[in-house]
C-alpha positions as CSV (number, residue, x, y, z in Angstrom):
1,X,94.4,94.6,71.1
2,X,95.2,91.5,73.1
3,X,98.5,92.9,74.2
4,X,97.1,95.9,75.4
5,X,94.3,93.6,77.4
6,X,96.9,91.4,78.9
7,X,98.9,94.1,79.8
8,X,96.0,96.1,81.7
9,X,95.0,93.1,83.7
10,X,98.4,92.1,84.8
11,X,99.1,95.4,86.3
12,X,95.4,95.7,87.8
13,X,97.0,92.6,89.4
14,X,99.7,93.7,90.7
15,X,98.0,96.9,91.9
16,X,95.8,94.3,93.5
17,X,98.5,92.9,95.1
18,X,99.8,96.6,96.3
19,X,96.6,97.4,97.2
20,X,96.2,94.4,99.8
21,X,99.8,94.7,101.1
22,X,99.2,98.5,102.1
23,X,95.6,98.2,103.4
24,X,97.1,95.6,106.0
25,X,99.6,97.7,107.0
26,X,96.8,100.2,107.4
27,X,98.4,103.1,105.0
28,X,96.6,105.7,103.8
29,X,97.2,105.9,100.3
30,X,95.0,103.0,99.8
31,X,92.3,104.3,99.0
32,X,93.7,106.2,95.8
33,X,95.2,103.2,94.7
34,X,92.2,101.3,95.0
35,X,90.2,104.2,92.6
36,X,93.5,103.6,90.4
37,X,93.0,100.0,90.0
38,X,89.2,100.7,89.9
39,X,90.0,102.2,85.5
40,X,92.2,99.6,85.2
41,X,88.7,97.3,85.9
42,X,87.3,99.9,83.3
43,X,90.2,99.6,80.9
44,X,90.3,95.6,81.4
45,X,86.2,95.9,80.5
46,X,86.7,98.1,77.8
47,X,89.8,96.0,76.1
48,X,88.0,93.0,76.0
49,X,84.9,94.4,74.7
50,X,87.2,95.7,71.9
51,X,88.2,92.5,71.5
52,X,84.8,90.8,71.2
53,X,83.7,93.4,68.8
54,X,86.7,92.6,66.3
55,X,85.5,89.0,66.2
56,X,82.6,88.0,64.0
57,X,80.7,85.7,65.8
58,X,80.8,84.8,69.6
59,X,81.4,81.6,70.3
60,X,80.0,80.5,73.7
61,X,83.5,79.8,75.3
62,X,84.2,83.8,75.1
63,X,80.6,84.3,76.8
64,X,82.2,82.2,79.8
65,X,85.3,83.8,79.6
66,X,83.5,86.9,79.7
67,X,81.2,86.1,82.5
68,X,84.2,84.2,84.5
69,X,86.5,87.6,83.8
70,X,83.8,89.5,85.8
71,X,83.9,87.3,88.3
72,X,87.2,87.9,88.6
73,X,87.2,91.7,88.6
74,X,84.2,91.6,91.1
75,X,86.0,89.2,93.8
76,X,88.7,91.5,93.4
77,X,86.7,94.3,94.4
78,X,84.7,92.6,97.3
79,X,88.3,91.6,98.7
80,X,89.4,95.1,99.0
81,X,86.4,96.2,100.6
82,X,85.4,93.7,102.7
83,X,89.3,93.7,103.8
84,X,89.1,97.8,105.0
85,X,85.8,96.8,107.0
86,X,88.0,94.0,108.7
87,X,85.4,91.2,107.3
88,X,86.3,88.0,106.5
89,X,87.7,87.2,103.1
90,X,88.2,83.5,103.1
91,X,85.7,82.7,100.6
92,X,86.4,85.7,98.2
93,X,89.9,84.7,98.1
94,X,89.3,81.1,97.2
95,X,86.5,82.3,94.0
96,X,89.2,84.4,93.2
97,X,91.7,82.0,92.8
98,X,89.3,79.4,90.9
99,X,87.9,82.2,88.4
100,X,91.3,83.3,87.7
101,X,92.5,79.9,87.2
102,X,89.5,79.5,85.0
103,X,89.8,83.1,82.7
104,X,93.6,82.4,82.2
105,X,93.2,78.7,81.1
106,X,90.0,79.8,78.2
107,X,92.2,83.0,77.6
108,X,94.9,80.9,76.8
109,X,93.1,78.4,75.4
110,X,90.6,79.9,73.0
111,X,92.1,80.3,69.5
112,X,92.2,84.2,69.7
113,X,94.6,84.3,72.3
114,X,97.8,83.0,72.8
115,X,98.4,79.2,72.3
116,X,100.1,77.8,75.4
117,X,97.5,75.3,76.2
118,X,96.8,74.4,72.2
């Protein structure tokens, strides 16, 4: 199940990345691939929960990886839309960046995912 989780949020990131790229260029297909990449948040959600569930206890490191992954799905979100009302983003983008930092270093840290850092 990790491999599917991985998989799901690296391409709601790169839909992310889409998603951005076309909204400045103002095209209209935006807003379909911004509902597209809003399952991939629900199929991100739901992975990990399956994840969580397979575990036997919960150790309080996957709690903040839990917490800091939905910080990282709701900048996401807050980007896009504050980016279509022409708002600035400034501040989104730099939580972004540190809560993604953050669920990618306890993701790869923790001992149920990969072992890069370990």
């Amino acid at each position: 199940m990790t491999h599917a989780h991985i998989t799901t949020w690296v391409v709601a990131l790169i839909l992310f990345v889409v998603a951005i790229a076309l909204q400045a260029k103002g095209h209209e297909k935006t807003k379909m691939l911004h509902m597209l990449l809003r399952l991939f948040y629900i199929l991100i959600i739901a992975t990990g929960a399956w994840i969580l569930h397979s575990m036997s206890a919960f150790p309080f490191l996957y709690i903040v990886k839990v917490v800091v992954g939905l910080w990282v799905i709701g900048t996401m979100e807050m980007i896009l839309v504050r980016t279509a009302k022409g708002k600035n983003t400034n501040v989104l983008w730099l939580q972004f960046i540190v809560a993604f930092v953050v669920v990618l270093y306890l993701g790869f840290k923790l001992p149920f995912g990969f072992s890069f850092f370990s």
